[in-house]
C-alpha positions as CSV (number, residue, x, y, z in Angstrom):
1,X,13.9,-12.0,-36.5
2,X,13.1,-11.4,-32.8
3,X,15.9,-10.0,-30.4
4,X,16.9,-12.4,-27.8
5,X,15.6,-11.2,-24.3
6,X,17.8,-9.2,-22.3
7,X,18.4,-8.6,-18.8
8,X,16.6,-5.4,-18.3
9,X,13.5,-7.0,-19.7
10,X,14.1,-10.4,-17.7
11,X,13.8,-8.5,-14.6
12,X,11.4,-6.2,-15.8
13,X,9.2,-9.8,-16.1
14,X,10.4,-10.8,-12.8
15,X,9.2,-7.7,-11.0
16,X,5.9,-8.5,-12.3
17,X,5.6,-11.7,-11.2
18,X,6.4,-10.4,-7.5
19,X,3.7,-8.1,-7.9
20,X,0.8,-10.7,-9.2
21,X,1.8,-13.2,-6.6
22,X,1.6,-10.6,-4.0
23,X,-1.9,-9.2,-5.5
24,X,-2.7,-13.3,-5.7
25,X,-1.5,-13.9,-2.0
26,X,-2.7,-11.1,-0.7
27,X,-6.6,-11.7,-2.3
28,X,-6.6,-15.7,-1.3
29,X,-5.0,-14.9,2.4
30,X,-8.7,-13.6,3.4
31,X,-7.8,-10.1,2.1
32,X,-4.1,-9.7,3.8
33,X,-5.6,-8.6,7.0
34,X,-3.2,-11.1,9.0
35,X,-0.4,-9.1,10.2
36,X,2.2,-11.8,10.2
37,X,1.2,-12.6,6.4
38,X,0.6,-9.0,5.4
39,X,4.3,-7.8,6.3
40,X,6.0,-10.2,3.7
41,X,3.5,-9.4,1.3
42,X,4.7,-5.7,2.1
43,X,8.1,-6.4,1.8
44,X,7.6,-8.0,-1.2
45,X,5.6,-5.1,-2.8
46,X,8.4,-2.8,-1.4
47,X,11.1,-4.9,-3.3
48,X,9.0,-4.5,-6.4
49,X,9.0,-0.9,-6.1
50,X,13.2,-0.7,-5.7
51,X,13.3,-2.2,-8.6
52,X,10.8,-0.4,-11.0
53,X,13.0,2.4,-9.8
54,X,16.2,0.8,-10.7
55,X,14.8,-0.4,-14.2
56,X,13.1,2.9,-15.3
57,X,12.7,3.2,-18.7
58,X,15.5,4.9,-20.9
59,X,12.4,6.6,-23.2
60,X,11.3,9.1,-20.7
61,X,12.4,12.5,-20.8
62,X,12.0,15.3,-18.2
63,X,12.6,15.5,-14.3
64,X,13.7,12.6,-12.6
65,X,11.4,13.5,-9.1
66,X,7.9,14.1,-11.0
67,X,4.8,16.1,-9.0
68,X,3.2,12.6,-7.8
69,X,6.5,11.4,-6.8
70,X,7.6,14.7,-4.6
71,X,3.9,14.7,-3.2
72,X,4.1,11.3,-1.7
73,X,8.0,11.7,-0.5
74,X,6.1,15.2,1.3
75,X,3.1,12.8,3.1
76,X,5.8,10.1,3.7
77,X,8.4,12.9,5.4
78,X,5.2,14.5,7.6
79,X,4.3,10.8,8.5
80,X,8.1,10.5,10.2
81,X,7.6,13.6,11.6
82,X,5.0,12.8,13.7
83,X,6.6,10.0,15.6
84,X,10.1,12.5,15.9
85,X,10.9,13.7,19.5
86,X,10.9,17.3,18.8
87,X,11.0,19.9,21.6
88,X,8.3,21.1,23.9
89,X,8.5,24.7,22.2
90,X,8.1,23.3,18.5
91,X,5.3,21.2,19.4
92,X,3.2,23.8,21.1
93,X,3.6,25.5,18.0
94,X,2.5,23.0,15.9
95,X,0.0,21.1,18.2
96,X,-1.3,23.4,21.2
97,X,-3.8,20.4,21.8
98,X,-1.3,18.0,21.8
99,X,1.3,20.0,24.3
100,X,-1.6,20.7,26.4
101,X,-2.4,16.8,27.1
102,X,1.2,16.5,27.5
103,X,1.8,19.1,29.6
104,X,-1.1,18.4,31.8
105,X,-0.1,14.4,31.8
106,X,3.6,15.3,32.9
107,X,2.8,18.2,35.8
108,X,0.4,15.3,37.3
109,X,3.3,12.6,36.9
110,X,6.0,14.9,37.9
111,X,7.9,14.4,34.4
112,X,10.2,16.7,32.9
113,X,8.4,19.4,30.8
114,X,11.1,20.2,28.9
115,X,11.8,16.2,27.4
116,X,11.1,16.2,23.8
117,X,8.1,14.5,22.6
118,X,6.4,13.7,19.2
119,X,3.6,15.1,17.6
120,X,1.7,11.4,17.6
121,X,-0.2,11.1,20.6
122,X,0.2,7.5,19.7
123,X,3.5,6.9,17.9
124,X,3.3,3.2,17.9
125,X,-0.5,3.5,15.7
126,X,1.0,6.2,13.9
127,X,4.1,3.5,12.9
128,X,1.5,0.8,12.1
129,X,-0.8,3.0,9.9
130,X,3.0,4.2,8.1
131,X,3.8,0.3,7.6
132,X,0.0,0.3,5.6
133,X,0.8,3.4,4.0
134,X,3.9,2.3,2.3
135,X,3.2,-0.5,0.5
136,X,0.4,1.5,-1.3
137,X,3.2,4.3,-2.0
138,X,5.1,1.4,-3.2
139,X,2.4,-0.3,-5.7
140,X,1.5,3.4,-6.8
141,X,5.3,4.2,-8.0
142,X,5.5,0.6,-9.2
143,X,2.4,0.5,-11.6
144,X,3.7,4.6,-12.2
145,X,7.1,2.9,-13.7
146,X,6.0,-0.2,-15.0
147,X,3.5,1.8,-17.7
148,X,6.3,3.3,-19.1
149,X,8.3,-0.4,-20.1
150,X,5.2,-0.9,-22.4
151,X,3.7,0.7,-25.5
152,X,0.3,1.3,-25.9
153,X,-0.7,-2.2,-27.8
154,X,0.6,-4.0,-24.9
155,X,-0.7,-1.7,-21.6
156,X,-3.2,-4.4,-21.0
157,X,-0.7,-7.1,-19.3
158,X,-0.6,-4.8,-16.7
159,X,-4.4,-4.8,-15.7
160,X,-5.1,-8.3,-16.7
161,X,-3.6,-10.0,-13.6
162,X,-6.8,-7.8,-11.9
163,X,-9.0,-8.6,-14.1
164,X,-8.4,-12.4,-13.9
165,X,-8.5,-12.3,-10.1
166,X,-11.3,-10.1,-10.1
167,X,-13.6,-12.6,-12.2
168,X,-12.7,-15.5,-9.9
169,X,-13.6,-13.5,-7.1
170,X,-16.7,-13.1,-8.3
171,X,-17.6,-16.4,-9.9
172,X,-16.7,-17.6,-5.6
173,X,-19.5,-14.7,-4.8
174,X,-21.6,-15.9,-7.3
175,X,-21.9,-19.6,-5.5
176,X,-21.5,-18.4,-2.3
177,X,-24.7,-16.1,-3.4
178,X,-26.3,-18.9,-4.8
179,X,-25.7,-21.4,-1.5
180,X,-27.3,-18.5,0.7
181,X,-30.1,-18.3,-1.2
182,X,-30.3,-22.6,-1.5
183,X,-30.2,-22.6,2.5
184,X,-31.3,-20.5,5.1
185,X,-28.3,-19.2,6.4
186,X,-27.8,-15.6,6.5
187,X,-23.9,-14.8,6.1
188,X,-22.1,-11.9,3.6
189,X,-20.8,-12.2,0.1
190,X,-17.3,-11.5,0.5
191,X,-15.8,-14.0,-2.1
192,X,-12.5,-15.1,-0.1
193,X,-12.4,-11.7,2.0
194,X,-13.1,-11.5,5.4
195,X,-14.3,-7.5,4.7
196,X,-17.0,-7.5,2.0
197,X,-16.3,-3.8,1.4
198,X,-13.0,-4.8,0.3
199,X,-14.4,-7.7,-1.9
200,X,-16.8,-5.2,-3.0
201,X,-13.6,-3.0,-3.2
202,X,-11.9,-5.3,-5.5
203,X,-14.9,-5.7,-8.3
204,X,-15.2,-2.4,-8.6
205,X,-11.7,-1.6,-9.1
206,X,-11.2,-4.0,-11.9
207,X,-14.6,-2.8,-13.4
């Protein structure tokens, strides 16, 4: 007689689902490369991630903060870091290029030379390449956690919402193949990306 579900594994499913619709979303939205649709999409993912974390499974044994785990919280910390104020003195240290352009920028702008400044030249690009960062972070620790809820008979749920996508991405490529070559239009097979390297990307991922 089967166990009735309970309410780890109800949310286990649920954090799954949030994960294939955001996978779905994100390949049908032309790829996610909309901003303003990309940042629930990362939120989502993001949420998805908490709760892996939260729902960790009770069979694993060892070191809560594995090697992977404390190598990305390392890249996420020296990602901060750049866009921290830090003083002149520290930065020199660490980026002579980087004081030098400043220094030079505030003696012709008669600015302060001893405001702190960050490392980022840019801190605003630095913040938006952190905001593409994490949601890869996030899916990484997510699929990490997520391996663990199954055994090894059933490890193929988790790759079979890529797989599926994958092959309707390329049945799309395959007609939008066969259309080019029906008409004499010259345009890229990119299935419903806008960026054929990451429809490229895609196939050969879930190959």
């Amino acid at each position: 007689m089967a166990r009735p579900p309970q309410f780890r594994d109800i949310a286990r499913w649920v954090v799954y689902s949030i994960l294939v619709l955001c996978l779905a979303f994100a390949v049908l939205l032309q790829g996610g490369v909309d901003p303003a649709q990309w940042q629930w999409i990362a939120a989502a993912i993001s949420l998805a991630c908490w709760l892996c974390l939260v729902l960790r499974s009770r069979r694993v044994s060892g070191p809560g903060n594995a090697l992977e785990l404390q190598m990305l919280g390392v890249l996420l910390l020296w990602m901060l870091l750049q866009m921290t104020p830090l003083p002149p003195a520290v930065v020199a240290f660490l980026s002579p290029n980087v004081w030098a352009l400043a220094k030079a920028a505030r003696i012709t702008a008669g600015y302060d030379l001893n405001a702190w400044l960050p490392l980022s030249v840019a801190p605003g690009a630095t913040l938006q390449r952190l905001l593409n960062v994490l949601p890869a972070m996030a899916a990484f620790v997510a699929v990490r956690e997520m391996a663990r809820w199954r055994n090894g008979r059933r490890l193929w749920i988790l790759v079979a919402p890529v797989i599926a996508i994958a092959f309707w991405e390329s049945l799309l490529g395959l007609g939008q193949f066969y259309s080019v070559q029906a008409s004499t239009d010259v345009r890229p097979i990119s299935g419903s990306y806008v960026n054929r390297n990451h429809f490229a990307g895609l196939l050969e991922m879930a190959l």
